[in-house]
N, C-alpha and C positions, 0 to 999 in steps of 0.2 A: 540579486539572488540571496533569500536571507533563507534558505534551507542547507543543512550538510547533509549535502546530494551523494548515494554513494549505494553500492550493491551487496547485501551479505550471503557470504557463502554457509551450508550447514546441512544438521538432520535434525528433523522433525522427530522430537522425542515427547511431546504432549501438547495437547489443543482446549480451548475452552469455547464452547458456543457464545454467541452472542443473547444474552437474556433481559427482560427488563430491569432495568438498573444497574447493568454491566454497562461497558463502553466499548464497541469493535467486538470480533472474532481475534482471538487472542492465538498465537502461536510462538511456543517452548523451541526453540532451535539452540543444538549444543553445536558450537564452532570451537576457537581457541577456547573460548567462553560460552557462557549461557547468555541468550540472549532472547528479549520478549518481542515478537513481530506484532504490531496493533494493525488489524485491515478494517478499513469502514465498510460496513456491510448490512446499515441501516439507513434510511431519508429520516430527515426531522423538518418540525415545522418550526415557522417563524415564534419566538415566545417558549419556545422547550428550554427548559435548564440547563445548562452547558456545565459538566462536568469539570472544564479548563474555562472561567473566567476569564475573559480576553477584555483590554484595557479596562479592568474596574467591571465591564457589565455581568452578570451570571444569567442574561436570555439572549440565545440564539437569535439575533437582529434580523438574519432572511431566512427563508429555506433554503436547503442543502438538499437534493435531492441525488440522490446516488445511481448512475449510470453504470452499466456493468456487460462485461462482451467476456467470454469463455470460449477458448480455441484447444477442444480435447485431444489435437493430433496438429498440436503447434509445429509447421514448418518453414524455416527463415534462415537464413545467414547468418542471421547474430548467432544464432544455440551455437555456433561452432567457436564466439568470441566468448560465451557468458562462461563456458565450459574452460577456456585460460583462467579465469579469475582466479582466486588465490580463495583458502578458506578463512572464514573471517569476512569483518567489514573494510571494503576497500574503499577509500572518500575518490571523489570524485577526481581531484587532481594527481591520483593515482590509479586512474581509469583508463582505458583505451578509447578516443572521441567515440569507435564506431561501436562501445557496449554506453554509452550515454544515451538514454531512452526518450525517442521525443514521438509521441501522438500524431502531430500533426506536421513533420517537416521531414521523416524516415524515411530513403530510401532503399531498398523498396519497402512499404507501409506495413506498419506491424499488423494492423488488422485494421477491417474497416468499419471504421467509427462511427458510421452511420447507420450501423446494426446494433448500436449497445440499446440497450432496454433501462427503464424510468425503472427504479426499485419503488411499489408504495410505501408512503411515509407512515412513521408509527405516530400514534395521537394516544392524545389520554386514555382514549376505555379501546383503544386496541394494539396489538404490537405490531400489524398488517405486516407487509413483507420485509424479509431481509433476504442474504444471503447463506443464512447457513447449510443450506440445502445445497447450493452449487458451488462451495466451497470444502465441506467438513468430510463427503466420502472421500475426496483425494489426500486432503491431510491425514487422514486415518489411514489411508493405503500406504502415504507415506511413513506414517511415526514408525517408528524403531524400524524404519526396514533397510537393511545395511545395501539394499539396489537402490536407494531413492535418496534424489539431494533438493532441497529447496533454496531459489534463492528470490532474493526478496529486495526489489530494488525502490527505494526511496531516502528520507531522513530520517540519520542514526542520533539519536542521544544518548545523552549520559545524565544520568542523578545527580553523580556526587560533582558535579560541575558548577560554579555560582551561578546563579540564577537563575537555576532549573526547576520545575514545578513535579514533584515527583507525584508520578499516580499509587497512592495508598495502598488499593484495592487489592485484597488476597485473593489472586487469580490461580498461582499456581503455589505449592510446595515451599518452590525455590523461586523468589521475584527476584529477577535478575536487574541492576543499578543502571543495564543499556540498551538499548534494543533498537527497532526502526521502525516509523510510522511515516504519512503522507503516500501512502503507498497507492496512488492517483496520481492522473493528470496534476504538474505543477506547475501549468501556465492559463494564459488568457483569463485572472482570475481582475476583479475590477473591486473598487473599494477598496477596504482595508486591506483585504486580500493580497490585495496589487503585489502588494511588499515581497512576497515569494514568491513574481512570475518568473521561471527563467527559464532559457530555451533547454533542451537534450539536458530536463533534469526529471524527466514524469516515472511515477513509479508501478511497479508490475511486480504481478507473482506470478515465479512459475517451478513448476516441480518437475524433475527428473526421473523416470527410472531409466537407468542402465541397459537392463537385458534385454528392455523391448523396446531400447532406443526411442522411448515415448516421450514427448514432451505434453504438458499441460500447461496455458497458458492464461492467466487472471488480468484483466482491464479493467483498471475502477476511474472515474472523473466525476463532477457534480455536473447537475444540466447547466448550471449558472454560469460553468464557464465558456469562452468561446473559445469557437473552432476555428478561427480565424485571426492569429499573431503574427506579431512582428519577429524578427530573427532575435529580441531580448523576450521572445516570452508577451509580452502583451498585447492586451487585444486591440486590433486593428477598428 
């Protein structure tokens, strides 16, 4: 497992759409700290420029297509664990096993997987589909709304860490030095990939409000990976 797997607690106090030449749907969460949540919320194709250069290359080697399942009256077992968490980023070995988030090995099943939907990919002369449509009216009902908490489960960084690759990009006001991204499935992934399968570490948004005990629930994975792993995460 080479992700630090872990859950942040918070509110939504500003959003940025996903545009061309941006990277994710961006989301501003104040916890102890500010902190940037990165969600993938575009496909790309093979040969796209990669923002984060990975071993030396700067082109996207396959396609990543981006899968996505939305449950607007999420009900499950966990909401009653995710709601213990503490506010802040909790790492994973400060977790409870039954709030570690696993796609395909949940009992009972977070949602069923066989209903997420292909995002189209963006290509040169179009931006085709993303998510900002099924994502940005709940974070908008969420920001500053003192009924509404998000929490946002996958890998948290830090900048000022050695060997960290900081994203430059003036997103918001205040660019906070931590945040959390991989907020997808983090197993059954093959090739380089591999390196980050691990089992009950996949990541999910979802938002809270209070008064009307509503839960909203976000699923992202790529098609690439399988649905079919071993108990480390790998695919079978």
């Amino acid at each position: 497992m080479a992700i630090n797997y872990g859950v942040l607690r918070g509110k939504v106090t500003d959003a940025m759409l996903y545009q061309s030449g941006t990277d994710h749907y961006q989301i501003l969460v104040q916890s102890d700290q500010l902190y940037r949540v990165a969600v993938d919320v575009y496909s790309k194709f093979a040969g796209q420029t990669l923002l984060y250069p990975q071993n030396g290359s700067t082109k996207l080697a396959t396609n990543q297509m981006v899968m996505f399942y939305k449950d607007e009256n999420f009900q499950h077992p966990i909401t009653a664990d995710i709601l213990k968490s503490k506010v802040d980023f909790t790492p994973k070995a400060a977790m409870p096993p039954s709030l570690c988030l696993d796609y395909l090995h949940f009992s009972p099943p977070l949602f069923p997987i066989g209903q997420m939907r292909v995002v189209k990919p963006k290509t040169d002369t179009s931006l085709g589909e993303n998510l900002n449509g099924d994502i940005d009216p709940w974070v908008q009902k969420a920001k500053n709304n003192p009924d509404a908490e998000v929490f946002a489960f996958g890998s948290g960084w830090n900048d000022n860490l050695p060997n960290s690759i900081p994203d430059l990009n003036p997103y918001f006001s205040q660019n906070p030095p931590v945040g959390v991204h991989d907020i997808h499935m983090n197993q059954g992934d093959s090739g380089s990939q591999a390196a980050n399968n691990g089992s009950k570490q996949d990541g999910a948004l979802f938002i809270y409000f209070k008064s009307l005990n509503q839960w909203v629930a976000m699923f992202f994975r790529f098609q690439n990976q399988s649905i079919k792993t071993d108990g480390k995460g790998n695919l079978i």
